[in-house]
C-alpha positions, 0 to 999 in steps of 0.5 A: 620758182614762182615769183622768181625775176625773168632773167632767173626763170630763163635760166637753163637748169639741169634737170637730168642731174636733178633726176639723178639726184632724187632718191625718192618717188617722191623726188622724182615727181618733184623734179617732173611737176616743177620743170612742167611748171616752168615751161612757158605758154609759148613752149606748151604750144608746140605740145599737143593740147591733150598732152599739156601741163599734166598733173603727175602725181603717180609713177603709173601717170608718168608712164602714161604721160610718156607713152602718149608723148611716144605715140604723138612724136611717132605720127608728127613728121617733125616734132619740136623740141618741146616734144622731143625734150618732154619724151626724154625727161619723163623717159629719164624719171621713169628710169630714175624711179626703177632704180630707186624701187631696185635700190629698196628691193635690192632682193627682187629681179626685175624679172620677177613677174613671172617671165621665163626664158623659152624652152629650147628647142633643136631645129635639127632632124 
């Protein structure tokens, strides 16, 4: 949207739907680096520097991205909504690519990495 009118830019977008949407990796991605690019200068600056306008160009970045947002928001008395709405968009297209890798994988668990159930014991004597 670069280039676009302000009033254009201002314009709430439903990026969750547009999550719900993508069906591809790549899509997803897509729809994280242009919400992250559209973000004003005066929103980035209620995100922790460290955590401004990362470069995503993985699913392994992504969730890093969002596990470092986690932490940040666990040691802020009152986070933002930059914050709080940052943490459930990648949270959400962290989510959206599981099920698109389900989607394609339709034959493999989630669970299959080698996690079993405990044995069961009996407590009784």
């Amino acid at each position: 949207m670069t280039g676009s009118p302000p009033w254009r830019r201002a314009l709430k977008r439903d990026w969750l739907r547009e999550l719900d949407a993508a069906s591809s990796l790549e899509g997803v991605l897509a729809v994280v680096e242009e919400f992250i690019a559209n973000r004003s200068d005066v929103y980035w600056s209620g995100v922790p520097e460290e955590l401004r306008r990362p470069a995503i160009a993985t699913e392994q970045e992504l969730q890093q991205w969002h596990h470092a947002l986690v932490q940040a928001i666990s040691k802020m008395s009152s986070p933002g909504s930059p914050m709080q709405e940052l943490a459930v968009l990648s949270l959400r297209a962290a989510v959206r690519l599981h099920q698109i890798r389900l989607r394609e994988e339709p034959g493999e668990s989630s669970n299959d990495g080698g996690l079993r159930a405990a044995n069961v014991i009996s407590l009784r004597r």
